[in-house]
PDB file of the backbone (N, CA, C, O) and the ligand in Angstrom, with CONECT records:
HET     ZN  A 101       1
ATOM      1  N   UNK A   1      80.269   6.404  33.996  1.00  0.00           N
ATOM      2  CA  UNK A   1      80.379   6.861  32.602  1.00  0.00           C
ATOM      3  C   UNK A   1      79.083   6.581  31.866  1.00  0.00           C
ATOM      4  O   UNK A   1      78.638   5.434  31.837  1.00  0.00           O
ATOM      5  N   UNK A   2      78.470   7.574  31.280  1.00  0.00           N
ATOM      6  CA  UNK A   2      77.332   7.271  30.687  1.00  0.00           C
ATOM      7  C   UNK A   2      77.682   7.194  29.376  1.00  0.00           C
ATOM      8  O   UNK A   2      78.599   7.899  28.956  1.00  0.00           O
ATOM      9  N   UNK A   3      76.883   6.180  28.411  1.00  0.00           N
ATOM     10  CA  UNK A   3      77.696   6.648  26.934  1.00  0.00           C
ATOM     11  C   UNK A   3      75.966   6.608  26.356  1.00  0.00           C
ATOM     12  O   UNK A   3      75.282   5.638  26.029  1.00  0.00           O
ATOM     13  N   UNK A   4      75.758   7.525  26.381  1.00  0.00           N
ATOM     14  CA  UNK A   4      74.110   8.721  25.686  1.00  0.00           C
ATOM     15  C   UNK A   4      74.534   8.145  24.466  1.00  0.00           C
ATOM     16  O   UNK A   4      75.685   7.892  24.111  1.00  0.00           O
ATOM     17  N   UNK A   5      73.402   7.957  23.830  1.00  0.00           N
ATOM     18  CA  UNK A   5      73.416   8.131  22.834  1.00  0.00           C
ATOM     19  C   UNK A   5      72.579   9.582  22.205  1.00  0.00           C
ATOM     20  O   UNK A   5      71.376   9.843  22.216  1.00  0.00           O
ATOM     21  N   UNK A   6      73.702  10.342  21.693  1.00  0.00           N
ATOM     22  CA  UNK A   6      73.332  11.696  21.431  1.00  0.00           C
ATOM     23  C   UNK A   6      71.660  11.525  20.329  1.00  0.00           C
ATOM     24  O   UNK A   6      71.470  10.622  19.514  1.00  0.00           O
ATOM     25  N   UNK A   7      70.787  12.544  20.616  1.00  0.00           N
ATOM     26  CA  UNK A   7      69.600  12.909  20.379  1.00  0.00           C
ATOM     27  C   UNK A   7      69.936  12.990  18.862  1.00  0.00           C
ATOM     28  O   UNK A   7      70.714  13.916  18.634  1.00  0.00           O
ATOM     29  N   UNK A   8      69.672  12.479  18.070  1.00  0.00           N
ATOM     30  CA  UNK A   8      69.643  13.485  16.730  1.00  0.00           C
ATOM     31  C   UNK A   8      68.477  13.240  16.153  1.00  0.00           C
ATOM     32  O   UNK A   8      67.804  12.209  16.188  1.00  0.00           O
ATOM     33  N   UNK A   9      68.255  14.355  15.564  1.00  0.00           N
ATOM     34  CA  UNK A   9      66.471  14.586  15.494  1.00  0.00           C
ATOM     35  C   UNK A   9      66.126  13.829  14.187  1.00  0.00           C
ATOM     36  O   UNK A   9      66.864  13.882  13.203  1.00  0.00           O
ATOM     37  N   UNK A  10      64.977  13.127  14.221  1.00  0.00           N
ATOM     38  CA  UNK A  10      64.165  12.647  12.974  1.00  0.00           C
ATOM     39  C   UNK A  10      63.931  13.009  12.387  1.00  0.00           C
ATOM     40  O   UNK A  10      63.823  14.209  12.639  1.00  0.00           O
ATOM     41  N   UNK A  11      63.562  12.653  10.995  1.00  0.00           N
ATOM     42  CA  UNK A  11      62.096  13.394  10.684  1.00  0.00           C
ATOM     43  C   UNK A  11      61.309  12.872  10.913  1.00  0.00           C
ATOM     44  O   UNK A  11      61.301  11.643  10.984  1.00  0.00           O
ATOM     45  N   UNK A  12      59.911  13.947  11.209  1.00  0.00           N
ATOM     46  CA  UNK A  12      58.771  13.075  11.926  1.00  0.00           C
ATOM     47  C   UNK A  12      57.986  12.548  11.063  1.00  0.00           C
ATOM     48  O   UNK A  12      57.750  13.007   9.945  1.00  0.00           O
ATOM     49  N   UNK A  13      57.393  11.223  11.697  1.00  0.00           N
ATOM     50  CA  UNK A  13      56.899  10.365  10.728  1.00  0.00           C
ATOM     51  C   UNK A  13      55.806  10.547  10.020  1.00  0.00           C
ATOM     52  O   UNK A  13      55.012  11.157  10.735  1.00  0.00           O
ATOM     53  N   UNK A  14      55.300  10.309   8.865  1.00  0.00           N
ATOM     54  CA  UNK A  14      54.003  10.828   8.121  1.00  0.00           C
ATOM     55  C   UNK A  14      53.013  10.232   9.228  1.00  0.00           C
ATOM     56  O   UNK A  14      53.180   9.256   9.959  1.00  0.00           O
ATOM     57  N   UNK A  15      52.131  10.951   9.149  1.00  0.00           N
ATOM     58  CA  UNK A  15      51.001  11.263  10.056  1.00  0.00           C
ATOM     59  C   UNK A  15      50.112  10.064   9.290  1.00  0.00           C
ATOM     60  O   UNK A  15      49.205  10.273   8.484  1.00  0.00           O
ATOM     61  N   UNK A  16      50.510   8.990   9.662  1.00  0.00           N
ATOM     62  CA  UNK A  16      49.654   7.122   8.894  1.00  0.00           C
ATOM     63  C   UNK A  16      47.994   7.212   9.389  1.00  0.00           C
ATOM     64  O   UNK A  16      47.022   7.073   8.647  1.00  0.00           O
ATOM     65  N   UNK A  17      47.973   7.571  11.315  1.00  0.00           N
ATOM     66  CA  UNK A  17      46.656   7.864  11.545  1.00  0.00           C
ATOM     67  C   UNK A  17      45.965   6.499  11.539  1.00  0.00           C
ATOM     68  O   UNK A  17      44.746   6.450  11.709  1.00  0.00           O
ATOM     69  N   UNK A  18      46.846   5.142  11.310  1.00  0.00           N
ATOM     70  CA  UNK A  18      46.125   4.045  11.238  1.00  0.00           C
ATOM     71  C   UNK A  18      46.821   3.014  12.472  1.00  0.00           C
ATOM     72  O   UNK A  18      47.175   1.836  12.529  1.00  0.00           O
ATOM     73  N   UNK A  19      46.792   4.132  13.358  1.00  0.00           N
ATOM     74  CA  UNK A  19      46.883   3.034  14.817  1.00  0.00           C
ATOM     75  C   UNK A  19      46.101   1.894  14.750  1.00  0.00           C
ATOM     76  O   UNK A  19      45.025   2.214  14.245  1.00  0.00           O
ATOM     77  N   UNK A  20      46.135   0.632  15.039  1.00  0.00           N
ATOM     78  CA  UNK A  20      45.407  -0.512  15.476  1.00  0.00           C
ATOM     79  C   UNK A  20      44.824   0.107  16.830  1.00  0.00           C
ATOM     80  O   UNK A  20      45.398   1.034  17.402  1.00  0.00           O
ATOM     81  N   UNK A  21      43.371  -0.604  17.410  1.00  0.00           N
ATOM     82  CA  UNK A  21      43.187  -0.247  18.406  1.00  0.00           C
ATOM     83  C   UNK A  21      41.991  -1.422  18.845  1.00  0.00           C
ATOM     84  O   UNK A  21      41.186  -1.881  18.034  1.00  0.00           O
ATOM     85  N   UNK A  22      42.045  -1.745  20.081  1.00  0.00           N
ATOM     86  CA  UNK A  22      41.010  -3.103  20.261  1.00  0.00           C
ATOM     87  C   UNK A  22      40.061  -2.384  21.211  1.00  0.00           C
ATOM     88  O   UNK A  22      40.147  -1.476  22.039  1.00  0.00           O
ATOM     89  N   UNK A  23      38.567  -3.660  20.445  1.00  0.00           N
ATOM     90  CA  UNK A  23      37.345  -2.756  20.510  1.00  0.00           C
ATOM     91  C   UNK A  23      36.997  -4.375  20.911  1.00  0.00           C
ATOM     92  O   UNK A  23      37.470  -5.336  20.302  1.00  0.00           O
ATOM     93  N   UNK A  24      36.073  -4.465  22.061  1.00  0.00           N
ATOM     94  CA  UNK A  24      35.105  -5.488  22.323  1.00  0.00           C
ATOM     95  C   UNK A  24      33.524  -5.781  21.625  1.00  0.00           C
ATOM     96  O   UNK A  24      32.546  -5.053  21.454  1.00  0.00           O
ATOM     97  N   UNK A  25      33.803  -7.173  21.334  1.00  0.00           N
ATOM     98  CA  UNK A  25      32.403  -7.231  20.348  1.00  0.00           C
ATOM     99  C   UNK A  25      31.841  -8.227  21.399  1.00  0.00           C
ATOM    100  O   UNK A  25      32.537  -8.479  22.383  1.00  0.00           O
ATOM    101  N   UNK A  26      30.504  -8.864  21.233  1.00  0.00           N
ATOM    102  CA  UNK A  26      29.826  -9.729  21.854  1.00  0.00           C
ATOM    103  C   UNK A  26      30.496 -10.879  21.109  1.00  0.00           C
ATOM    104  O   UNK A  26      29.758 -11.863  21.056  1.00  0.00           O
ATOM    105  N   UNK A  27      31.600 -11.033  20.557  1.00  0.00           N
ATOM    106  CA  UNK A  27      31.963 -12.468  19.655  1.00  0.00           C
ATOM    107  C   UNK A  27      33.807 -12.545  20.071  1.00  0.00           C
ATOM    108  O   UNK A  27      34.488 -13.500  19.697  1.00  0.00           O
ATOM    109  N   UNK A  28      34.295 -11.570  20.748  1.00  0.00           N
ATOM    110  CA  UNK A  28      34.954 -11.552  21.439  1.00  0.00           C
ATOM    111  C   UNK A  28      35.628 -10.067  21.272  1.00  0.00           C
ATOM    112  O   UNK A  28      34.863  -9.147  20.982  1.00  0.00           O
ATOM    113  N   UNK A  29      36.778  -9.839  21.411  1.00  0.00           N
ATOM    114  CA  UNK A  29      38.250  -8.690  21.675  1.00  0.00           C
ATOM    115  C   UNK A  29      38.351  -9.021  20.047  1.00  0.00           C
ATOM    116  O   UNK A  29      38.139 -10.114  19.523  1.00  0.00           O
ATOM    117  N   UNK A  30      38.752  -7.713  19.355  1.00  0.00           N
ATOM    118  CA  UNK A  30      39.216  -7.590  17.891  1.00  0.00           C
ATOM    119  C   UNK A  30      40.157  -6.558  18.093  1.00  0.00           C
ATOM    120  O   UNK A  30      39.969  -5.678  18.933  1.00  0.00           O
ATOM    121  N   UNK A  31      41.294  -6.619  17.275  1.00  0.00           N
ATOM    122  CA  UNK A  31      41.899  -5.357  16.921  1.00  0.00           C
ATOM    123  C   UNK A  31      41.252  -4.614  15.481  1.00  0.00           C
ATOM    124  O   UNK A  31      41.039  -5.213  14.427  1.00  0.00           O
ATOM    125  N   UNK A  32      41.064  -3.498  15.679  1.00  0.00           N
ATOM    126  CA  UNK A  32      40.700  -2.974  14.493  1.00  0.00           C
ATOM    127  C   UNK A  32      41.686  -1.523  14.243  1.00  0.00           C
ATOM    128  O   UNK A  32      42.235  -0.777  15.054  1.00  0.00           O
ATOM    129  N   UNK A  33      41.624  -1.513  12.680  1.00  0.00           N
ATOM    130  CA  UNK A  33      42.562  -0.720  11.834  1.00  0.00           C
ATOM    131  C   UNK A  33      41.686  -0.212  11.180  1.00  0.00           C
ATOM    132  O   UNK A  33      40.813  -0.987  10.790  1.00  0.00           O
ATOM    133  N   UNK A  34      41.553   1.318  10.781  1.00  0.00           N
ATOM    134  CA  UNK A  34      40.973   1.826  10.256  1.00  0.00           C
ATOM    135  C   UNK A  34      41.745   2.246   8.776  1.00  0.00           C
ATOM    136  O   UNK A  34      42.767   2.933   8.778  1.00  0.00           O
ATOM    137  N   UNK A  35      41.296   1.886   7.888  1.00  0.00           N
ATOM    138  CA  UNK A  35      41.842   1.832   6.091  1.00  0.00           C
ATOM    139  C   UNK A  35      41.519   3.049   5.660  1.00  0.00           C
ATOM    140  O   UNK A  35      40.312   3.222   5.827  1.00  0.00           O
ATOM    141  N   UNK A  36      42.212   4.270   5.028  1.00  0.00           N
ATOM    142  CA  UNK A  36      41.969   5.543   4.441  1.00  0.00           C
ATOM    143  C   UNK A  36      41.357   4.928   3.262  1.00  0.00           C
ATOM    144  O   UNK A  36      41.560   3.722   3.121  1.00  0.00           O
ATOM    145  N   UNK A  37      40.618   5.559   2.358  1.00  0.00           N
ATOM    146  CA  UNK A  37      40.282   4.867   1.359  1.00  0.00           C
ATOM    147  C   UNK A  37      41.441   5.115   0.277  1.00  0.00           C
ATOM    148  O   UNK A  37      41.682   4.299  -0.612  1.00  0.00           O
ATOM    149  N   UNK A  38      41.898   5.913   0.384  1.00  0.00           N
ATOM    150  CA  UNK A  38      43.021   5.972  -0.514  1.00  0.00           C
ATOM    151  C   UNK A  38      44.294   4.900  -0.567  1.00  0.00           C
ATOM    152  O   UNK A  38      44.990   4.517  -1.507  1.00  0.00           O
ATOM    153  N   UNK A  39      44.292   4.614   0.719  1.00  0.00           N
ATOM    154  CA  UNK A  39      44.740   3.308   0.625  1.00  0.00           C
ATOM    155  C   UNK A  39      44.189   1.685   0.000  1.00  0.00           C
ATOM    156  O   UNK A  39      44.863   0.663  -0.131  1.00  0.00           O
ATOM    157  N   UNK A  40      43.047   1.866  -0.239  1.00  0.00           N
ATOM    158  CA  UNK A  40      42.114   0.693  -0.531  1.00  0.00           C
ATOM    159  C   UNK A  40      42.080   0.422  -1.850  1.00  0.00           C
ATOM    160  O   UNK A  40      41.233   1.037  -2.498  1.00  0.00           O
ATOM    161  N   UNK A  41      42.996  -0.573  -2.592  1.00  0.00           N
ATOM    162  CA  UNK A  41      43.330  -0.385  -3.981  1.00  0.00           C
ATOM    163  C   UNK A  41      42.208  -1.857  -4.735  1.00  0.00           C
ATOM    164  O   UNK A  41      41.856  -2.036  -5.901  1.00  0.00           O
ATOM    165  N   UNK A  42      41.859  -2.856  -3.198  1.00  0.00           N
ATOM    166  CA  UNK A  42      40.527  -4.338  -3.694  1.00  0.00           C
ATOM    167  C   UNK A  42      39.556  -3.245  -3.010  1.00  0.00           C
ATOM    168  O   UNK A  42      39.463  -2.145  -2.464  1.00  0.00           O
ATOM    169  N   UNK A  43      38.695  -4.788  -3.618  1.00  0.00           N
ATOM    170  CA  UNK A  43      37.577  -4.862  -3.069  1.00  0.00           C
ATOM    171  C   UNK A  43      37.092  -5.742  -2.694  1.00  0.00           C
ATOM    172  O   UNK A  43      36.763  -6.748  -3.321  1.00  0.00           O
ATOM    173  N   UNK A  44      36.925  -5.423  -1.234  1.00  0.00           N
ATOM    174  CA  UNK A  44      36.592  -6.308  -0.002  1.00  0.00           C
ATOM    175  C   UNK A  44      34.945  -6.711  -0.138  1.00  0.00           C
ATOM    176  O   UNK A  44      34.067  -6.106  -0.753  1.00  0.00           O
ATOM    177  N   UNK A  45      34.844  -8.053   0.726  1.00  0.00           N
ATOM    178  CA  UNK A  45      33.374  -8.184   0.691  1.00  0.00           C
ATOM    179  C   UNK A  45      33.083  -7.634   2.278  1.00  0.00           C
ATOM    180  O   UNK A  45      33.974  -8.123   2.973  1.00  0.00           O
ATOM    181  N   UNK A  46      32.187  -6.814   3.102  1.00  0.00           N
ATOM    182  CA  UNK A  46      31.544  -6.728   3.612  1.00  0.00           C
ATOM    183  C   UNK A  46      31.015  -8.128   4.666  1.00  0.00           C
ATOM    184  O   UNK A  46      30.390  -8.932   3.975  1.00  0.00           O
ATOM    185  N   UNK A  47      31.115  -8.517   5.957  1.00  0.00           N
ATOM    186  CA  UNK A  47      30.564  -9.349   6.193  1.00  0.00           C
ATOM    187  C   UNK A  47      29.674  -8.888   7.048  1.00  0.00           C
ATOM    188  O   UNK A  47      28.947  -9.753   7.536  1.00  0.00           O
ATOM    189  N   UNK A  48      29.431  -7.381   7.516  1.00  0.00           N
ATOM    190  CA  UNK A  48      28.027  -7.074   8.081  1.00  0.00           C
ATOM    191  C   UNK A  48      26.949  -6.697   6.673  1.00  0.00           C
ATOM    192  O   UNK A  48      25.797  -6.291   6.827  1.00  0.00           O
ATOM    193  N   UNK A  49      27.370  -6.848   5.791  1.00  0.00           N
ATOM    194  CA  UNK A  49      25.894  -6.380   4.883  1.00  0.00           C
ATOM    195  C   UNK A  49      26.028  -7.215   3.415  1.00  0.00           C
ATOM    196  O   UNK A  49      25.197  -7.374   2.521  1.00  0.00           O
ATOM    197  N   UNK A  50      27.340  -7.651   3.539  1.00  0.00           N
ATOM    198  CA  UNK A  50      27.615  -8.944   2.286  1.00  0.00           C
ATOM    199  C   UNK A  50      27.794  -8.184   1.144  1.00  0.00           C
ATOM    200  O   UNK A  50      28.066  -8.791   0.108  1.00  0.00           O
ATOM    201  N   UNK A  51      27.679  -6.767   1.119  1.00  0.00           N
ATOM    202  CA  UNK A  51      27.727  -5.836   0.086  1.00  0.00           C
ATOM    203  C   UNK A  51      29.334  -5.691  -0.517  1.00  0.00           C
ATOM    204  O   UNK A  51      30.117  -6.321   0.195  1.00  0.00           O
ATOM    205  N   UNK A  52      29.983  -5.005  -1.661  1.00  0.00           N
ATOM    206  CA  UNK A  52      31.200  -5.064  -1.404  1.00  0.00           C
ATOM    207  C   UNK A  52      31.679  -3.645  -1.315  1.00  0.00           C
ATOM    208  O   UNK A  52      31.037  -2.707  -1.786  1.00  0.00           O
ATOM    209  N   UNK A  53      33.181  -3.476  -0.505  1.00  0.00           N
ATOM    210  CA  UNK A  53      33.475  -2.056  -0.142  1.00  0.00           C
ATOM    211  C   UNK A  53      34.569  -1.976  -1.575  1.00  0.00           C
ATOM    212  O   UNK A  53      35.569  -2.687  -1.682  1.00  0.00           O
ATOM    213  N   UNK A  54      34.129  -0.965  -2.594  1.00  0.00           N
ATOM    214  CA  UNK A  54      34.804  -0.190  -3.164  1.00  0.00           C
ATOM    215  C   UNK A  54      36.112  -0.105  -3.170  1.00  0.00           C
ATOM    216  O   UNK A  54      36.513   0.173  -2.040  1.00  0.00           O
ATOM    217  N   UNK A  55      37.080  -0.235  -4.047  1.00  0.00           N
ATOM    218  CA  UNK A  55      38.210   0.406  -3.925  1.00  0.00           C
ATOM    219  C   UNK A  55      38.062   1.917  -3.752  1.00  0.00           C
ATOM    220  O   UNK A  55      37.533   2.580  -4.644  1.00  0.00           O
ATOM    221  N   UNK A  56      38.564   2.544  -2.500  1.00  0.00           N
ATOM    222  CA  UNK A  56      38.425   4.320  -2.595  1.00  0.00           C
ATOM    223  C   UNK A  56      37.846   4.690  -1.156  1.00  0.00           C
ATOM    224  O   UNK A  56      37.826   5.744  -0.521  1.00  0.00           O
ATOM    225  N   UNK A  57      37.395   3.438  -0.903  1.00  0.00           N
ATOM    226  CA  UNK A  57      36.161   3.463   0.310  1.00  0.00           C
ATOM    227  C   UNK A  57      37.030   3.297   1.928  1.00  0.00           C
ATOM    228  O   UNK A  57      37.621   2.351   2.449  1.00  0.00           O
ATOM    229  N   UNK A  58      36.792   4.519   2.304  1.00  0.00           N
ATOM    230  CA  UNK A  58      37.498   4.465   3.423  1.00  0.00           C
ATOM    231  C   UNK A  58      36.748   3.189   4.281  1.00  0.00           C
ATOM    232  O   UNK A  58      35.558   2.899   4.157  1.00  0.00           O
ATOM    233  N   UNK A  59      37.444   2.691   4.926  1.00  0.00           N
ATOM    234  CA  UNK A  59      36.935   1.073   5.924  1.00  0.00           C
ATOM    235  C   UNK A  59      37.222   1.239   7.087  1.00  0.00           C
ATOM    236  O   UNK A  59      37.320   2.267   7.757  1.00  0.00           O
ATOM    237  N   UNK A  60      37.414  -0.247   7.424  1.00  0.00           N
ATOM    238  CA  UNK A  60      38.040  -1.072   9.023  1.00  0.00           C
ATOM    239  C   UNK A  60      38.415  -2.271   8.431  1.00  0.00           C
ATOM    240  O   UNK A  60      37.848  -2.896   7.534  1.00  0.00           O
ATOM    241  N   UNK A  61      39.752  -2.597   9.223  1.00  0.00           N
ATOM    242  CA  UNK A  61      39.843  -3.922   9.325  1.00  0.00           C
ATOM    243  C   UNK A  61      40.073  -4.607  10.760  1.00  0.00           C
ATOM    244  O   UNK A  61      40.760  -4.133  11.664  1.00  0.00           O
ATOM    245  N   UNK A  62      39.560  -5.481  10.779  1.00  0.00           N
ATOM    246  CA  UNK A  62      39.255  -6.191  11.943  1.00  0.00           C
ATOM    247  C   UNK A  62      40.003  -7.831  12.328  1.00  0.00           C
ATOM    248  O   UNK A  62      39.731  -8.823  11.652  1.00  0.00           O
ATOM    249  N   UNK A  63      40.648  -7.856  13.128  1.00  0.00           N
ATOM    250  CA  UNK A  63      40.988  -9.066  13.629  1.00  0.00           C
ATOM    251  C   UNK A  63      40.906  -9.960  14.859  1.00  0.00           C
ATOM    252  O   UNK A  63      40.619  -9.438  15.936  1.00  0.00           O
ATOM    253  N   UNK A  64      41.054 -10.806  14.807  1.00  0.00           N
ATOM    254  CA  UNK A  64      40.476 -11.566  16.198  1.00  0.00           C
ATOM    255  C   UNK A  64      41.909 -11.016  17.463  1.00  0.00           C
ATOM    256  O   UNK A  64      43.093 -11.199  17.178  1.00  0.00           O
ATOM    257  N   UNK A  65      41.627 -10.604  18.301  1.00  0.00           N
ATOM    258  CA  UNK A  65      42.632 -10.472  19.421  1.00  0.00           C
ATOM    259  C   UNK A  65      43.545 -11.334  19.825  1.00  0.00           C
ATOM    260  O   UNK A  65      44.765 -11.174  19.846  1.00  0.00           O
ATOM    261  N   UNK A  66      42.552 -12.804  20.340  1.00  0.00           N
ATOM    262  CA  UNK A  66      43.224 -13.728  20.371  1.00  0.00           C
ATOM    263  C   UNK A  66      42.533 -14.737  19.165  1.00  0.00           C
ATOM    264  O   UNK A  66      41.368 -14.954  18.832  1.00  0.00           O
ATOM    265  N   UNK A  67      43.551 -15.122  18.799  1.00  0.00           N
ATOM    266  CA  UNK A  67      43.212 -16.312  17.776  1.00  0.00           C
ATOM    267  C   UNK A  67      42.655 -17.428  18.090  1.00  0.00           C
ATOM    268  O   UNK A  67      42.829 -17.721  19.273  1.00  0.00           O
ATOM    269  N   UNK A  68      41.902 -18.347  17.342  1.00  0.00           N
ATOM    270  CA  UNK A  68      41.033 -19.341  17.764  1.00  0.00           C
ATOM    271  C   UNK A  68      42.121 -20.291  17.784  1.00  0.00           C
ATOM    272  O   UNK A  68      43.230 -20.015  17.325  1.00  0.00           O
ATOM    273  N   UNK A  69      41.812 -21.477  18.340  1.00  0.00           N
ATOM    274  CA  UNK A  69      42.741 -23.209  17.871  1.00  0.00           C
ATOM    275  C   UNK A  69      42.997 -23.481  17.073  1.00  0.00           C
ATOM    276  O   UNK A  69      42.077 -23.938  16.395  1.00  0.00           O
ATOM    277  N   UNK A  70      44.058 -23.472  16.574  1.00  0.00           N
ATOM    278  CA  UNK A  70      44.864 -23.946  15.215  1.00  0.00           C
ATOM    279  C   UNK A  70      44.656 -22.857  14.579  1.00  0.00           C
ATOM    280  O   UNK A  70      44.252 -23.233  13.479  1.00  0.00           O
ATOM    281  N   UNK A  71      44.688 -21.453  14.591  1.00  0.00           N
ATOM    282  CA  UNK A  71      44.929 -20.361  13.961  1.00  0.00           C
ATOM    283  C   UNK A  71      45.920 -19.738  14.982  1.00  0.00           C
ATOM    284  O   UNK A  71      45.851 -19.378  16.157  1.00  0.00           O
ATOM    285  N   UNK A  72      47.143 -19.780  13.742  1.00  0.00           N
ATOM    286  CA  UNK A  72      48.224 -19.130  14.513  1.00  0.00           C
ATOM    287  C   UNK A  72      48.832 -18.133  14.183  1.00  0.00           C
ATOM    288  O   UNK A  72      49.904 -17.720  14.624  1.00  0.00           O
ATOM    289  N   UNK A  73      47.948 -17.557  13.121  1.00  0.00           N
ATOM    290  CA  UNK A  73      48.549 -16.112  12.176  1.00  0.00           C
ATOM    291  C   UNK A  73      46.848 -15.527  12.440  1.00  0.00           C
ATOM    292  O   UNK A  73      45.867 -16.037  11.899  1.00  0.00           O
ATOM    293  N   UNK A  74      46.814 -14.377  13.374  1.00  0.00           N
ATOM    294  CA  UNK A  74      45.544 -14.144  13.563  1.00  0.00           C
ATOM    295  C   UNK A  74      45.021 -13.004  12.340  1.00  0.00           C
ATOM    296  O   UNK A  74      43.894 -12.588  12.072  1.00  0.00           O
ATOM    297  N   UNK A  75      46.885 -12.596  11.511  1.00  0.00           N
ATOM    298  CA  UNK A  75      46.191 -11.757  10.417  1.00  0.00           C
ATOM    299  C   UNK A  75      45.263 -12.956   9.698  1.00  0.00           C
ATOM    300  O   UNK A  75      44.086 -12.647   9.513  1.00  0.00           O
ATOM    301  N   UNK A  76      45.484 -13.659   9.477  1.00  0.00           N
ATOM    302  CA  UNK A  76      44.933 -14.077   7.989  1.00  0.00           C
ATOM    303  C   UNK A  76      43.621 -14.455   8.093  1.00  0.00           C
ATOM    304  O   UNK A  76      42.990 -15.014   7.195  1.00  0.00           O
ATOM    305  N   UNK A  77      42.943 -13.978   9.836  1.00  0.00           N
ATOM    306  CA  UNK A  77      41.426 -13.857  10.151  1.00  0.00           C
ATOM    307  C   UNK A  77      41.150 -12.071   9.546  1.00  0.00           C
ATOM    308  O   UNK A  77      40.177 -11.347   9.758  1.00  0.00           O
ATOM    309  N   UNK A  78      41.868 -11.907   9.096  1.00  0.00           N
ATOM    310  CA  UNK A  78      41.777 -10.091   8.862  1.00  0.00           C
ATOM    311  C   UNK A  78      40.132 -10.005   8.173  1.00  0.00           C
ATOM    312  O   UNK A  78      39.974 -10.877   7.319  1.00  0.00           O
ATOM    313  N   UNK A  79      38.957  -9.157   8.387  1.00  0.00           N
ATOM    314  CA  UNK A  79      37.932  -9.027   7.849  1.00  0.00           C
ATOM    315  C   UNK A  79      38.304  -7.308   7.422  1.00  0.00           C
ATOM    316  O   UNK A  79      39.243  -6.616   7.817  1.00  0.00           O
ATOM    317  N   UNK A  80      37.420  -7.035   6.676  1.00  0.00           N
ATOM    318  CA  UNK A  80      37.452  -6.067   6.372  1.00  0.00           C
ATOM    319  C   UNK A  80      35.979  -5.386   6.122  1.00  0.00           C
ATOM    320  O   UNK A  80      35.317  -5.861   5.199  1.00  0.00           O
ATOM    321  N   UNK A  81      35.397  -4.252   6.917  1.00  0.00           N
ATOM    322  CA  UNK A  81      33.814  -4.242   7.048  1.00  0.00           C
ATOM    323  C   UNK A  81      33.748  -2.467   6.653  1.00  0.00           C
ATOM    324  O   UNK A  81      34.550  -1.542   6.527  1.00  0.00           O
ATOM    325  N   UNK A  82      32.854  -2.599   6.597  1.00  0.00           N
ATOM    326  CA  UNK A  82      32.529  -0.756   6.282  1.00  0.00           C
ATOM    327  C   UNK A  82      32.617  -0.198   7.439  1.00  0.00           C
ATOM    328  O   UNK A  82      32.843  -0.912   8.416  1.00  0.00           O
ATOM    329  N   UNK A  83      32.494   0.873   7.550  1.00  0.00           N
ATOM    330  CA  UNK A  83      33.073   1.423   9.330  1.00  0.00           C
ATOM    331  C   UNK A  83      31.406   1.580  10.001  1.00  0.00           C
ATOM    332  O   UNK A  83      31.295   1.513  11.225  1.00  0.00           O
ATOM    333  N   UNK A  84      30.292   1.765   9.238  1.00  0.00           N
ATOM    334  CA  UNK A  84      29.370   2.169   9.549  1.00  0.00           C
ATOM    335  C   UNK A  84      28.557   0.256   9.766  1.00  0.00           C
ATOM    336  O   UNK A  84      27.494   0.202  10.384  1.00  0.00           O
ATOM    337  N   UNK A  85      28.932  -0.563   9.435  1.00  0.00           N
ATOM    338  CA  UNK A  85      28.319  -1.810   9.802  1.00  0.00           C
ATOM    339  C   UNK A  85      29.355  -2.790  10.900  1.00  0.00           C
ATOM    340  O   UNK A  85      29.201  -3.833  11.535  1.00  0.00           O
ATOM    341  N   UNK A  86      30.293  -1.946  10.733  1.00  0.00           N
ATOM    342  CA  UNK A  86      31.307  -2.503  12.207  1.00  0.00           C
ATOM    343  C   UNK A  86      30.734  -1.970  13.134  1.00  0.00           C
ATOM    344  O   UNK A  86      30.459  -2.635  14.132  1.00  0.00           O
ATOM    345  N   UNK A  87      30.369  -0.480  13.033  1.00  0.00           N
ATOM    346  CA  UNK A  87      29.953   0.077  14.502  1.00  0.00           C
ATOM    347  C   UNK A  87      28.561  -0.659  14.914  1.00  0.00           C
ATOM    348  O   UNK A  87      28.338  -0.973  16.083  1.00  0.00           O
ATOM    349  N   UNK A  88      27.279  -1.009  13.435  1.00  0.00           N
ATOM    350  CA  UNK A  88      26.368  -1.774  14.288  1.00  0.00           C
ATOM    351  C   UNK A  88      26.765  -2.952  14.534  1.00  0.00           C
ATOM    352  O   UNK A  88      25.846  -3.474  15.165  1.00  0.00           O
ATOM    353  N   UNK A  89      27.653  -3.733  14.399  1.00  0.00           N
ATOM    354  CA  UNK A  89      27.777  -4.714  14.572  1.00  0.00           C
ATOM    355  C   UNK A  89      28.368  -5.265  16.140  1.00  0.00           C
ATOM    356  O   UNK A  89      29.496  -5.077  16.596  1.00  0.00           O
ATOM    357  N   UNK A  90      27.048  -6.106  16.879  1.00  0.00           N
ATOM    358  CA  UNK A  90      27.848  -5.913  18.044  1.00  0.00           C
ATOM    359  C   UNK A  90      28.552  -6.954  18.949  1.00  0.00           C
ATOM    360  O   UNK A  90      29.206  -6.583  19.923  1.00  0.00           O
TER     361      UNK A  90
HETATM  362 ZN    ZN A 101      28.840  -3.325   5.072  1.00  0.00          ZN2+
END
């Protein structure tokens, strides 16, 4: 006896487009999230150029993969960098 659970269709989900996705740096494994700027209501400081990113300003946010010792919430390492000084950043 199979008991299916019958298909009933969704609605499909808004198109967020802000998959997490992990990128290797020379400082280790990060997950990074890419921020629409429309979503970006602070303003972040920059830690590749110390500059600050705009509310409006499409970004990245970046986190450590694995967390260091005695960091056990690896969000609250969350950085937040411009997308164009994440990519030099290596
Ligand atoms: Zn920057």
């Amino acid at each position: 006896m199979s008991h299916r659970r019958s298909k009933h269709l969704r609605p499909p989900r808004p198109l967020a487009s802000v998959h997490p996705y992990a990128e290797e740096k020379s400082d280790g494994r990060w997950i990074v999230q890419t921020m629409p700027g429309a979503k970006t209501l602070k303003t972040y400081r920059c830690p590749g150029c110390s500059a600050a990113i705009s509310p409006g300003t499409a970004h990245i946010v970046a986190w450590p993969d694995t967390p260091g010792l005695g960091d056990d919430r690896a969000v609250d390492a969350r950085r937040h960098w411009h997308t164009a000084c994440w990519e030099r950043h290596r």
